[in-house]
Residue frames relative to the residue before (quaternion, step in Angstrom):
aa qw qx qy qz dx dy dz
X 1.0000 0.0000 0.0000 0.0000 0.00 0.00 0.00
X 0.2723 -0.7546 0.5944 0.0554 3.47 -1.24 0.72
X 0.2112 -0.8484 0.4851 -0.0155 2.95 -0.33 2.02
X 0.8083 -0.1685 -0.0157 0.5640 3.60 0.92 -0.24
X 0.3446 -0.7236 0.5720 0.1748 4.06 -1.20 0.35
X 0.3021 -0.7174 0.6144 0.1284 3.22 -0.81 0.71
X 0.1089 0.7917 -0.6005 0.0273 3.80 -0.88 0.78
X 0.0264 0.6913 -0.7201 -0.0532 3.51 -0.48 1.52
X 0.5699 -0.5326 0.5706 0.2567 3.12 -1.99 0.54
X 0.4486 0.7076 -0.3872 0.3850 3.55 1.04 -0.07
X 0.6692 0.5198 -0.2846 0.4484 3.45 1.29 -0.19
X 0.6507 0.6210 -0.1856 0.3956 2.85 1.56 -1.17
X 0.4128 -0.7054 0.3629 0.4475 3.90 -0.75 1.10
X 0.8067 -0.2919 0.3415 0.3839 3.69 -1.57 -0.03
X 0.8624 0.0262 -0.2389 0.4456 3.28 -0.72 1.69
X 0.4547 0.7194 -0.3357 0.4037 3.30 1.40 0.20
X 0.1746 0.8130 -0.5504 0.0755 3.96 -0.30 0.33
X 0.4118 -0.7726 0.4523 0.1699 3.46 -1.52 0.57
X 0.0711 -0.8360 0.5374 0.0853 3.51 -0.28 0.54
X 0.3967 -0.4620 0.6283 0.4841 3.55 -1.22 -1.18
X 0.5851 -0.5571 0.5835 0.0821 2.88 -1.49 1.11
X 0.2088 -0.7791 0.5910 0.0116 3.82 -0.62 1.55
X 0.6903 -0.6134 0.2485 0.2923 3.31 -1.04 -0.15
X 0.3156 0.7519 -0.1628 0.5554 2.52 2.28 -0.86
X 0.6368 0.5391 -0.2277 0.5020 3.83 0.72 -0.86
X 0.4936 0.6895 -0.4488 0.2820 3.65 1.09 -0.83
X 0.6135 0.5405 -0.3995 0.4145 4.00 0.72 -0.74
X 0.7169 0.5538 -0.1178 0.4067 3.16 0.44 -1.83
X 0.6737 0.5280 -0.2082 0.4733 3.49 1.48 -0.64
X 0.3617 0.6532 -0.2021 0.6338 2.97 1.54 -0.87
X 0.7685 0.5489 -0.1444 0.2954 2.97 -0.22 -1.16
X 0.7183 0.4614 -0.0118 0.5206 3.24 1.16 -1.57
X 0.7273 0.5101 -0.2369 0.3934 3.24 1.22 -0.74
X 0.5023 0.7354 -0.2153 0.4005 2.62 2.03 -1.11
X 0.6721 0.5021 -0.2421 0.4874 3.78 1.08 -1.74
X 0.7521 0.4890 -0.2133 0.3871 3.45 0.77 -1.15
X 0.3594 0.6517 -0.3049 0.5942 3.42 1.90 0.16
X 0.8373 0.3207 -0.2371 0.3740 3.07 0.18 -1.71
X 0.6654 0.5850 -0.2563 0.3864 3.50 1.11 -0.91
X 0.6929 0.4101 -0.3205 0.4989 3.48 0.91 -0.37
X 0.8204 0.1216 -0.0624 0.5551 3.76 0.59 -1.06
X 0.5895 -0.5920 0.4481 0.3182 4.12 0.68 0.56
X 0.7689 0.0438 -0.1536 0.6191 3.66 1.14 0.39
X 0.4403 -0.6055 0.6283 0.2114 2.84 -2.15 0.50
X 0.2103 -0.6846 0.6973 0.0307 3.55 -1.50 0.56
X 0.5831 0.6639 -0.2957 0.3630 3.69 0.88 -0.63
X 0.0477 -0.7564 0.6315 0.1640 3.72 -0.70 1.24
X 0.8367 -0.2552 0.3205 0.3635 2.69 -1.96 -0.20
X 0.4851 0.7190 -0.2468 0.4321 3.12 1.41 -2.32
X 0.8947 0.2636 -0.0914 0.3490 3.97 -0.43 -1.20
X 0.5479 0.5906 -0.3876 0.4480 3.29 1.51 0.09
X 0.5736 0.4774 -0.1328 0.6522 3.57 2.00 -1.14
X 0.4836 0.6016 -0.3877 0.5039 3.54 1.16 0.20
X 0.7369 0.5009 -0.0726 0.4480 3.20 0.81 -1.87
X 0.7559 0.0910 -0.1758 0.6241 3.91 1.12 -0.17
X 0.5180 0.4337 -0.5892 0.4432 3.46 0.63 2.37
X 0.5067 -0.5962 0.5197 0.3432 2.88 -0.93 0.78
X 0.6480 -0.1935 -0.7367 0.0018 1.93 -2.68 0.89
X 0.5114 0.6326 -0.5334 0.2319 3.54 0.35 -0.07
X 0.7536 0.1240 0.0830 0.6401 3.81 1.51 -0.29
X 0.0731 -0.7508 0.6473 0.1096 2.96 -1.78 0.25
X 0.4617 -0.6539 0.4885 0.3472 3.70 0.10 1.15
X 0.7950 0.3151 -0.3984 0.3315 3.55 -0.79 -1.19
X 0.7540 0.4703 -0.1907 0.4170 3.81 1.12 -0.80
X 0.7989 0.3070 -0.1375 0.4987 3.75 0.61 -1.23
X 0.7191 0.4943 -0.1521 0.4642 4.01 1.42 -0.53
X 0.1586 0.7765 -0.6067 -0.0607 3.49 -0.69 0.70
X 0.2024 -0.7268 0.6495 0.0948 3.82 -0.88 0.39
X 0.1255 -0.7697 0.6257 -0.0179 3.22 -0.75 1.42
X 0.2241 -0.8409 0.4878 -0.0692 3.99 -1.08 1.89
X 0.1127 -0.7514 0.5504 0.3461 2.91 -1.35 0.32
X 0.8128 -0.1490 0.0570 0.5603 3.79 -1.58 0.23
X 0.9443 0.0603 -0.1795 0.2690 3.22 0.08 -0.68
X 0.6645 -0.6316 -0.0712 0.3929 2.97 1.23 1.65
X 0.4805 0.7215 -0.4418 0.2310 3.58 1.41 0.22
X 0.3196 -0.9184 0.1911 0.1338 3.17 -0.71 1.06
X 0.4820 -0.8338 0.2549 0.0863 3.55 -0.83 1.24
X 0.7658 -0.0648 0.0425 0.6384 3.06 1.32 -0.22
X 0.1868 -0.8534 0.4863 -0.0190 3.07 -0.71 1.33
X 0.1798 -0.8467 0.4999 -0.0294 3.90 -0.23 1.13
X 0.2949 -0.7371 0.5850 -0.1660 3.77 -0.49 1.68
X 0.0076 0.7964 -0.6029 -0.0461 3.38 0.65 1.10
């Protein structure tokens, strides 16, 4: 069992940083999920609907289960679903 994670930005390359993931983010997420769809299996299945799923509760809590890794000018690069 995993009782807690440690996450320094010290790992992360230059101008990169981690936050929590807002709702506002829902497009851009989308988005992301979408490429990372296409690149592994040549298509997307992912709606809008289940991305806005994925940051509501009870299925989650942002500040605890959700990180969102940026660059400078906040667009986001990787998204983590703890």
């Amino acid at each position: 069992m995993i009782t807690s994670v440690l996450m320094s930005s010290d790992a992360l390359p230059a101008g990169v940083h981690l936050r929590t993931p807002r709702q506002e983010d829902r497009a851009a997420l989308l988005d992301l999920v979408r490429a990372d769809e296409i690149a592994a299996c040549g298509r997307t299945t992912v709606t809008a609907a289940e991305v806005a799923e994925m940051l509501s509760p009870p299925l989650t809590t942002l500040a605890d289960d959700q990180w969102l890794a940026v660059d400078p000018s906040d667009r986001p690069l990787a998204w983590v679903v703890l």
